[in-house]
C-alpha positions in Angstrom: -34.5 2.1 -51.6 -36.5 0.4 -48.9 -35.6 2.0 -45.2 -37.1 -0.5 -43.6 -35.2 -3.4 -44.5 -32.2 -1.3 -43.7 -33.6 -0.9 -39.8 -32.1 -4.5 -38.8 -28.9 -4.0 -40.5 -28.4 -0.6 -38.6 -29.2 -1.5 -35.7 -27.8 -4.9 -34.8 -24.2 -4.0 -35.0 -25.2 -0.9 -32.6 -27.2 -3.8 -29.9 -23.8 -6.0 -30.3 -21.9 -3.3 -29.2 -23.9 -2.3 -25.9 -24.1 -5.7 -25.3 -20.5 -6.5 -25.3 -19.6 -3.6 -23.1 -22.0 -4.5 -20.3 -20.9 -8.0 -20.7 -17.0 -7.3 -20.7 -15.6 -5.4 -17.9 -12.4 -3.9 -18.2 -8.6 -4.7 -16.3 -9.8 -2.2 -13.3 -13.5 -4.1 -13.2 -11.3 -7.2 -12.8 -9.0 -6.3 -10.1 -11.6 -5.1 -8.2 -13.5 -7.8 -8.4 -10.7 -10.1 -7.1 -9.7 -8.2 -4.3 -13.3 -8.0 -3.0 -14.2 -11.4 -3.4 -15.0 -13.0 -0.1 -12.7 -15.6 0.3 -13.7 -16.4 4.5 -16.3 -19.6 3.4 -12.9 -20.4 1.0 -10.3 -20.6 3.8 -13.1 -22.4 6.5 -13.2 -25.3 3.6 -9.8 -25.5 2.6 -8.7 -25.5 7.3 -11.0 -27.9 7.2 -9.6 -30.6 4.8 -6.6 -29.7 6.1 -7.5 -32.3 9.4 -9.6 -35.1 8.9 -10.2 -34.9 12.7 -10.4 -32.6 15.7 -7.6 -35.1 17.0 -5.1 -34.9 13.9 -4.8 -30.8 13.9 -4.4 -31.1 17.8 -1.6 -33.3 17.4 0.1 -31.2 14.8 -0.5 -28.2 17.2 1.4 -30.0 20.1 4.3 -30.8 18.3 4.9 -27.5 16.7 4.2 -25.4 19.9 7.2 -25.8 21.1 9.5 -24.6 18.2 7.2 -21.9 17.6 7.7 -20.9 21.3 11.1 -20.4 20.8 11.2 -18.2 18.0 8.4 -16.4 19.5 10.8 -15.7 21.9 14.1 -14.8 20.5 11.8 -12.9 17.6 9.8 -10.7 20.8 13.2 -10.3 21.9 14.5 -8.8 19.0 11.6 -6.7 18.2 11.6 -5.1 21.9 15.3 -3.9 21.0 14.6 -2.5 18.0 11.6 -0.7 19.1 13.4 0.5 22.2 16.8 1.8 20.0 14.5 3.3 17.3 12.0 5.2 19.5 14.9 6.4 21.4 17.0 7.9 18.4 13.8 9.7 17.0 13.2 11.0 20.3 16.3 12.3 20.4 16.6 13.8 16.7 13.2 15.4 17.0 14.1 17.4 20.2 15.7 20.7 19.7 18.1 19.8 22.8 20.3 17.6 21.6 23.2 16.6 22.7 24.4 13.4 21.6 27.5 14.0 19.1 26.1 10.5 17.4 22.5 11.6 16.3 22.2 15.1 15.1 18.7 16.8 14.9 16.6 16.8 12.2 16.7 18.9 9.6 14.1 21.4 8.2 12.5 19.5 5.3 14.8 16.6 5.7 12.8 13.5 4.2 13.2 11.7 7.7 10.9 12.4 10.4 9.2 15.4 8.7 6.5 17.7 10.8 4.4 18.0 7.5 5.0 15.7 3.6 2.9 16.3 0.9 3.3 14.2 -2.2 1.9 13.8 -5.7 2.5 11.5 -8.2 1.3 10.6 -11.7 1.3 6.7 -12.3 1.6 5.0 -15.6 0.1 1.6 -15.5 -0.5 -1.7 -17.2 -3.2 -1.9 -19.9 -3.0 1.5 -20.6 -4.6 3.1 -17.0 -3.5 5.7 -15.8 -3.4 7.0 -12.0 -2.9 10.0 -10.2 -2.0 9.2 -6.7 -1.5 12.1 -3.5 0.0 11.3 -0.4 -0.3 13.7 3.0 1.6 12.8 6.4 1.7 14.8 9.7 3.7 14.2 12.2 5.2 15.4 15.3 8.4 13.1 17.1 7.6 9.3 17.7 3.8 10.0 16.0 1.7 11.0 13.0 -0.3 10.1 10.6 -1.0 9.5 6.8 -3.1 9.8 4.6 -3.2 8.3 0.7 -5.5 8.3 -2.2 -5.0 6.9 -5.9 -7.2 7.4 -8.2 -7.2 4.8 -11.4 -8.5 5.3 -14.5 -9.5 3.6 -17.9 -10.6 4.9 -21.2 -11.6 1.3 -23.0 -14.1 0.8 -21.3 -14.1 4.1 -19.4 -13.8 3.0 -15.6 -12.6 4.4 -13.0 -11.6 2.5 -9.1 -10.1 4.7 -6.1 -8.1 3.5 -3.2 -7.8 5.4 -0.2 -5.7 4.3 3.0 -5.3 6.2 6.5 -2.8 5.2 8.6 -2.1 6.5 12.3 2.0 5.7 12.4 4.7 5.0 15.2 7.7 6.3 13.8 11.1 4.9 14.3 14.8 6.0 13.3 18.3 4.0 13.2 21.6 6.6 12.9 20.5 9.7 10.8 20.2 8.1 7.5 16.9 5.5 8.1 13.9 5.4 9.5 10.8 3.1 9.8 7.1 3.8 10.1 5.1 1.5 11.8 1.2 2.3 10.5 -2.3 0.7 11.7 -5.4 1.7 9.9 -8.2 1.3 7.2 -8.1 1.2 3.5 -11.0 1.2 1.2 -11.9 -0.1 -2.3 -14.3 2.3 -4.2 -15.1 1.3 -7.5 -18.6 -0.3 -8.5 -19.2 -0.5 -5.2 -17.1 0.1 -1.7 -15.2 -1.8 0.1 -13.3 -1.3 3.4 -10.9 -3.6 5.7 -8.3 -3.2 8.3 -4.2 -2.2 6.6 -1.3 -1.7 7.7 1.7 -0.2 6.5 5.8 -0.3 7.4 7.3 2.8 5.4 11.1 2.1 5.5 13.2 5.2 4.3 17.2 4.9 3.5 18.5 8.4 2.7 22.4 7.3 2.5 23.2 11.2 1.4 22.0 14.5 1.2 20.3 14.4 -2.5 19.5 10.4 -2.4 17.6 7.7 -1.3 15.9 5.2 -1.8 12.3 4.8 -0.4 10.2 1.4 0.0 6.7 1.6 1.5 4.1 -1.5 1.2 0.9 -1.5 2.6 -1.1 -5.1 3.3 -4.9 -4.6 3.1 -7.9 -7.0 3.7 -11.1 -7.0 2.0 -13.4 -9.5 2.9 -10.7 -12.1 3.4 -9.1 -11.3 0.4 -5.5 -9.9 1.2 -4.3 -7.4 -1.3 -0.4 -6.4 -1.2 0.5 -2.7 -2.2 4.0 -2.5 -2.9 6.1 0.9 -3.8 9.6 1.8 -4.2 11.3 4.8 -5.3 14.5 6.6 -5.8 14.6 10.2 -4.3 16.4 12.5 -6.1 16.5 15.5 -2.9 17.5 19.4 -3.2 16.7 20.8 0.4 13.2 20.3 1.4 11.9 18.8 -1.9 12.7 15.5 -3.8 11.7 14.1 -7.4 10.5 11.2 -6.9 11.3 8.2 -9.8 9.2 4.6 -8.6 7.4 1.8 -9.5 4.3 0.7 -8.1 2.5 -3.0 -8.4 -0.7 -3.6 -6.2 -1.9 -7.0 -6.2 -5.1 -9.4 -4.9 -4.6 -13.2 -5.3 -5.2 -13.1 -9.4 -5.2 -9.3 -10.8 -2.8 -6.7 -10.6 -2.3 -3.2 -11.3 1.4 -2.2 -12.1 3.9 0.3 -13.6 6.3 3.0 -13.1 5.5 6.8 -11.8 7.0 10.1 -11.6 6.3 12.4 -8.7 7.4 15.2 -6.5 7.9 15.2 -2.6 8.1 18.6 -0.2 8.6 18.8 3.5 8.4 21.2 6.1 
């Protein structure tokens, strides 16, 4: 038998494979390729068309300036009385004199307004990825911070894309059953490459009795104009200062997504 003419047969299949991996990414290739394109020359074109004329867009500014003055005003209105109530009530359930028979004091571990929260979670995706996601947050009465890093991973192809988020929060609370972060920060894309942009985050946290909630926390990030929407809810299943956690995850740019439910555990100091 002549090993030679065998060489070619061999090897071809062998080049087609290489070939088609480098040429094919994979779903976590894709998403992050979406949610870093840079979409700013995009929206300049599309404002653009928008108004034939300098003229035409300063006409349809003029006559909507004066409804959107209004609910600018009963909205800031609003917003200054929620702020004022929720800042208030936290205040008051985070100091260790209290005496309002309304608002009792936090609770050691309690899922609302905790001084330390560590979580960890193991996500189970589409396409068959897989993540494994920690979450840290300290805090002391109307301030704190987080912390939050996922880390996603393929086997076909074998990838692997990390998102991390840092968010300084203002932290607000309604009765003794809900409470509301309010979180400025960064998050960052790290994957082929690394991306970073400006996020921020509104935690809302409904824990209607002792061993359940219900827990909803999206985060809105920007990468190079491209917004990418991070949305999580979970039921909290809570014995004293730790809670199994039961959610569903979907983070999404303007095309790709990466979805799917997750299974995690919460303590609190």
């Amino acid at each position: 038998m002549n090993l030679k003419s065998l060489q070619p047969t061999l090897t071809a299949p062998s080049l087609l494979l290489v070939l088609s991996g480098a040429a094919f990414g994979g779903a976590l290739d894709d998403f992050e390729k979406d949610a870093t394109q840079d979409r700013g020359a995009e929206e300049q074109a599309s404002n653009q068309q928008d108004c034939q004329s300098a003229s035409e867009c300063d006409e349809d500014d003029h006559s909507g300036n004066f409804c959107i003055d209004i609910v600018s005003s009963i909205f800031g209105s609003v917003t200054d009385a929620i702020l004022t109530v929720g800042s208030h009530n936290t205040e008051v359930r985070a100091s260790s004199n209290n005496s309002n028979t309304y608002i009792t004091p936090r609770e050691p571990g309690s899922p609302l307004l905790p001084l330390l929260r560590l979580d960890g979670s193991r996500h189970d995706l589409n396409n068959g990825l897989l993540g494994d996601d920690v979450r840290i947050e300290l805090a002391r009465s109307l301030l704190g911070v987080q912390a939050r890093v996922t880390n996603f991973k393929e086997t076909n192809p074998s990838d692997s894309l990390k998102l991390t988020s840092i968010h300084g929060l203002y932290r607000l609370s309604y009765g003794n059953t809900v409470g509301i972060n309010l979180g400025l920060g960064i998050s960052n894309l790290d994957g082929n490459s690394s991306t970073t942009g400006f996020s921020f985050t509104i935690p809302v946290y409904w824990h209607f009795h002792e061993n359940l909630g219900i827990e909803y926390k999206p985060t809105f990030s920007q990468f190079n104009g491209t917004d990418v929407i991070d949305s999580d809810a979970s039921l909290m299943f809570t014995y004293h200062a730790a809670s199994l956690m039961l959610g569903h995850r979907t983070i999404s740019s303007p095309n790709e997504s990466l979805s799917g439910t997750y299974i995690g555990l919460s303590i609190r100091k």
